[in-house]
C-alpha positions as CSV (number, residue, x, y, z in Angstrom):
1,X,0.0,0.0,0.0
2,X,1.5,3.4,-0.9
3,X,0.1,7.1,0.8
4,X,1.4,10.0,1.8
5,X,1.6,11.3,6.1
6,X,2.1,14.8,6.8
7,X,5.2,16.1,9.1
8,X,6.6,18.6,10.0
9,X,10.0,17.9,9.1
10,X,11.3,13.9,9.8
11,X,12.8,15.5,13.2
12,X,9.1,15.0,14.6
13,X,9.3,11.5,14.7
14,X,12.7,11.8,16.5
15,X,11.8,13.9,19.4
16,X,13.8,13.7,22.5
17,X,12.5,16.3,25.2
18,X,14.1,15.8,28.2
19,X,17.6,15.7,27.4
20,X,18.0,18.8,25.4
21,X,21.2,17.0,23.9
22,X,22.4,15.8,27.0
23,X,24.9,13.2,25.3
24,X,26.1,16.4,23.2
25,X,26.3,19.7,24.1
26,X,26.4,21.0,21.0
27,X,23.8,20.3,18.4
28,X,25.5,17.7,16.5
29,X,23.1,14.9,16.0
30,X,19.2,15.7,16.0
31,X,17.7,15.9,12.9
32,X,17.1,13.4,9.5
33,X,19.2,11.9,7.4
34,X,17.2,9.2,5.5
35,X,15.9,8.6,1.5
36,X,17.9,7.4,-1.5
37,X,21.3,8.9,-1.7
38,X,21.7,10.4,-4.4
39,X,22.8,13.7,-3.1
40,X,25.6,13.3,-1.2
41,X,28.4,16.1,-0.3
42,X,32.0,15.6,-0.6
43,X,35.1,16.2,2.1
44,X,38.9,15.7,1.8
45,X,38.8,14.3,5.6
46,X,39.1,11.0,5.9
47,X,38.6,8.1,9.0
48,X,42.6,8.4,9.5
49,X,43.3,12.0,9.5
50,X,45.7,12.3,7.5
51,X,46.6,15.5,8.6
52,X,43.8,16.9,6.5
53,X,44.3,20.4,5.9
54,X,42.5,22.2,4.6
55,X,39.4,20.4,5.4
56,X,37.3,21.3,2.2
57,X,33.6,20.5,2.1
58,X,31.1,20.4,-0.5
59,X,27.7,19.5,-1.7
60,X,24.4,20.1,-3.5
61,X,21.9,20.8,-0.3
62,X,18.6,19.6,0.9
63,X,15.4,20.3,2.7
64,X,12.6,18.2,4.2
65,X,9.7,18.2,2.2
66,X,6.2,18.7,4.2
67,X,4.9,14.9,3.0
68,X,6.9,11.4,3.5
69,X,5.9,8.6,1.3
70,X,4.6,5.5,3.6
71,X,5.1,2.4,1.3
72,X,3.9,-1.3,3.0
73,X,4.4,0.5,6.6
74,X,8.0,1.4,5.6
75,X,8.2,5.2,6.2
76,X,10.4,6.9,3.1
77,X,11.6,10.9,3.8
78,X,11.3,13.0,0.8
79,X,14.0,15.9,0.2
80,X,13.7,18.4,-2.4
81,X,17.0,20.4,-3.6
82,X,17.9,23.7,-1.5
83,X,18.0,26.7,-3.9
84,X,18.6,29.4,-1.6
85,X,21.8,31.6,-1.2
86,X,23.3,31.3,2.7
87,X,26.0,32.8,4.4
88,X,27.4,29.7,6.7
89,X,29.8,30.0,10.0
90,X,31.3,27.8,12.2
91,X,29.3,27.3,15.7
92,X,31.8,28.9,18.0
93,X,33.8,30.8,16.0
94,X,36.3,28.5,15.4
95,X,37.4,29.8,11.9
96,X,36.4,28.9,8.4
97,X,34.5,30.6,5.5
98,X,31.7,29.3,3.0
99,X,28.4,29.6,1.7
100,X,26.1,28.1,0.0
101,X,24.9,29.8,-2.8
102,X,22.1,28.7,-5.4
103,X,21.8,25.6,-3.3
104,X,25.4,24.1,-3.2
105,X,27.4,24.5,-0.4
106,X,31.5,25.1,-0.3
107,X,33.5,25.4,3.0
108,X,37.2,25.5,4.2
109,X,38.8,25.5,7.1
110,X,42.7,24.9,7.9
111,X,43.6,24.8,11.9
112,X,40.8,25.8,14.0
113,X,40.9,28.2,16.9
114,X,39.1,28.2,20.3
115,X,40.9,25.0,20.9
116,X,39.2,22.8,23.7
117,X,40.0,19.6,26.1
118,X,39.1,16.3,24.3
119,X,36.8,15.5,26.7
120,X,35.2,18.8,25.7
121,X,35.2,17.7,22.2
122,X,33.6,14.9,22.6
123,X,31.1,16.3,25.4
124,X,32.5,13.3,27.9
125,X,30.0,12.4,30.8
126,X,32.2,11.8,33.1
127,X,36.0,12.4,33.5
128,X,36.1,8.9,34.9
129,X,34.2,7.7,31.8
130,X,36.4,9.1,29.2
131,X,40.1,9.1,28.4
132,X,42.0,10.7,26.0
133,X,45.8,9.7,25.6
134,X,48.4,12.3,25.5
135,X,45.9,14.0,27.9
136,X,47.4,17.4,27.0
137,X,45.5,17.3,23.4
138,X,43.5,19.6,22.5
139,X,40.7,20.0,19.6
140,X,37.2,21.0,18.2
141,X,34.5,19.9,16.6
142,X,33.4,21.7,13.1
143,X,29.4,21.9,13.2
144,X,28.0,24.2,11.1
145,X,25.1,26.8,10.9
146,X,23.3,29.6,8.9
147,X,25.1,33.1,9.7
148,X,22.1,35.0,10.7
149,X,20.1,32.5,12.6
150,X,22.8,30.5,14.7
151,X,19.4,27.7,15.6
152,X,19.5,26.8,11.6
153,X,22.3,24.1,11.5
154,X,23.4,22.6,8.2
155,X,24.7,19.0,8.7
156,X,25.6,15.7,6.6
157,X,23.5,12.7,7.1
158,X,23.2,8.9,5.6
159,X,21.0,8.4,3.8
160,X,20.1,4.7,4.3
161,X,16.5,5.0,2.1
162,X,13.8,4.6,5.0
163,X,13.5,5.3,8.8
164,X,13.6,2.0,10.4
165,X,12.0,0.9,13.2
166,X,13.6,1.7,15.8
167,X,15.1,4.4,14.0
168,X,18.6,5.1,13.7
169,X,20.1,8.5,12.1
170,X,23.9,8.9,11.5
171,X,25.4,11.9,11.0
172,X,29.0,12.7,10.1
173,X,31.4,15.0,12.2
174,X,34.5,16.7,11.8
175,X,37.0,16.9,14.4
176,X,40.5,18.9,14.4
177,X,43.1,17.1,17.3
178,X,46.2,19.2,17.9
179,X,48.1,16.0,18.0
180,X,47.7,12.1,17.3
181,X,45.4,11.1,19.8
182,X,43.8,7.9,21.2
183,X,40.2,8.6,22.9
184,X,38.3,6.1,24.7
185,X,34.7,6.2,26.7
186,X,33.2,3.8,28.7
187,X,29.8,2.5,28.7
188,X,27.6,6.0,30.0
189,X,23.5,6.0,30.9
190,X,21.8,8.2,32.2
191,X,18.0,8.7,33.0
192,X,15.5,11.7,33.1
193,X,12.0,12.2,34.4
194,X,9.6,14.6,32.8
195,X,5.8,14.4,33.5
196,X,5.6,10.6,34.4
197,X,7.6,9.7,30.8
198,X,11.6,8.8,31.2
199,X,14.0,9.3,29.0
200,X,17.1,7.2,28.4
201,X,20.5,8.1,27.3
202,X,22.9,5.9,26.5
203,X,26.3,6.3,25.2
204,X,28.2,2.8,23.9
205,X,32.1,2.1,24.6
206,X,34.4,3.2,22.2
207,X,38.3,3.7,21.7
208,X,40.2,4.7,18.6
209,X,42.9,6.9,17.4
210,X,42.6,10.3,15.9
211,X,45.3,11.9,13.6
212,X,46.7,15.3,14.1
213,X,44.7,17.1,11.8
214,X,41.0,16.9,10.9
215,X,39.2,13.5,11.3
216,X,35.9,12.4,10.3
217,X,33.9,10.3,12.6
218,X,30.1,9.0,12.5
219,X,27.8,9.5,15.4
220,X,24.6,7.4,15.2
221,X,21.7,7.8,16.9
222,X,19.1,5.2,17.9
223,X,15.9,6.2,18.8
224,X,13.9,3.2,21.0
225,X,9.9,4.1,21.7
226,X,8.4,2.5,24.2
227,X,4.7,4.7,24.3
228,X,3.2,1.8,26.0
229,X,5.5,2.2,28.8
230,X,6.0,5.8,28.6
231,X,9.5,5.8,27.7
232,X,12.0,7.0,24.8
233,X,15.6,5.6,25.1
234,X,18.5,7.3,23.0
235,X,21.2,5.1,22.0
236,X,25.1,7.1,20.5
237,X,27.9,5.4,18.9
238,X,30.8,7.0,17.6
239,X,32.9,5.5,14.9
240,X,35.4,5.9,12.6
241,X,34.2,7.0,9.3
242,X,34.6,3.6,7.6
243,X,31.4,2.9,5.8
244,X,31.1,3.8,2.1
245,X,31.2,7.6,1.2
246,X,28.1,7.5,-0.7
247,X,24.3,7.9,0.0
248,X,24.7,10.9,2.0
249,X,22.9,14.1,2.0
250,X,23.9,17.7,3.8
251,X,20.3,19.0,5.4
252,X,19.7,22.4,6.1
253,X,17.1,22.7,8.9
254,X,15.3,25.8,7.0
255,X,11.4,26.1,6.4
256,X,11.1,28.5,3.3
């Protein structure tokens, strides 16, 4: 059977309230980042650094469309191309100049400033919980946004055809490290209570090595919905940009 639901954006159907991006600080990974992939951006970083600099992006951009296409239950988010001309800026300051203009988007950046603890970088729980090994290193994390409205983010998601149930959304992230580097984070949960529904967070183990330079890593999210219940559990897992470099698609959360 094939019809058409209305949303507002595939973000509805991933809504975590409570946490307010408790795993991450900074607004790295809410969002979309499903359909077929034929729009995805390019980047010279790569999942072993390579002292990548500059770190050049690049890509024709997308928006949600109001209607997703519902074929045999399997939910399938529709995009349409971004047209618009944008000034876009690094959250924080941290350096770098782009735009995208008549819907494609170009950005550089060589060494970022504002420099921060890894365990900033990575928005670490728990000093405990995280490691990063020399200690001393310092980084920063490249997420992006419109110039004039610092809420309107432009990321890179997969694009893995349909939202699965649960859903899952992986998005891809720079990060600068100011010297080789080896991270690690234990197993992290945490729980929230907000009007008789709970929220879970959970971040899974991970440890690998970062190049002096830019690196790309994926963060995936897995959204669990337990209405029956009256819980929502939030699942993170980094890893090293190893999976193939096509179907994905840079998102611009803009209405108009």
């Amino acid at each position: 059977m094939k019809k058409f639901v209305p949303v507002f954006g595939i973000i509805t159907l991933l809504v975590v309230i409570g946490f307010s991006m408790a795993a991450c600080g900074n607004p790295t990974g809410n969002g979309n980042g499903n359909g077929n992939g034929n729009g995805n951006g390019n980047g010279n970083g790569n999942g072993n650094g390579a002292n990548v600099l500059p770190l050049d992006l690049s890509g024709q951009v997308f928006k949600n469309k109001v209607y997703m296409e519902i074929i045999d239950d399997k939910i399938f988010p529709e995009f349409e191309e971004f047209t618009g001309t944008v000034a876009i800026s690094s959250y924080g300051d941290i350096g770098g100049s782009g735009s995208i203009t008549n819907g494609y988007f170009n950005f550089s950046i060589e060494t970022p400033s504002n420099l921060v603890s890894m365990i900033d970088v990575f928005e670490g729980k728990d000093e405990a919980d995280f490691t990063a090994t020399p200690a001393a290193t310092e980084g920063a994390m490249l997420l992006l946004h419109q110039v004039t409205d610092n809420n309107i983010f432009l990321r890179k998601f997969l694009d893995s055809g349909w939202v699965s149930d649960p859903s899952t959304t992986t998005t891809e992230l720079y990060i600068y490290v100011d010297r080789d580097v080896t991270v690690s984070q234990d197993f992290w949960s945490d729980q929230e209570d907000i009007e008789g529904f709970t929220f879970y967070m959970i971040i899974e183990a991970y440890n690998f090595d970062l190049k002096k330079g830019w690196n790309v890593i994926h963060k995936a999210e897995q959204h669990i919905d337990d209405t029956e219940n009256n819980n929502q559990t939030m699942v993170i897992t980094f890893s090293h940009a190893n999976m193939a470099t096509t179907g994905w698609r840079w998102i611009i959360d803009i209405d108009d």
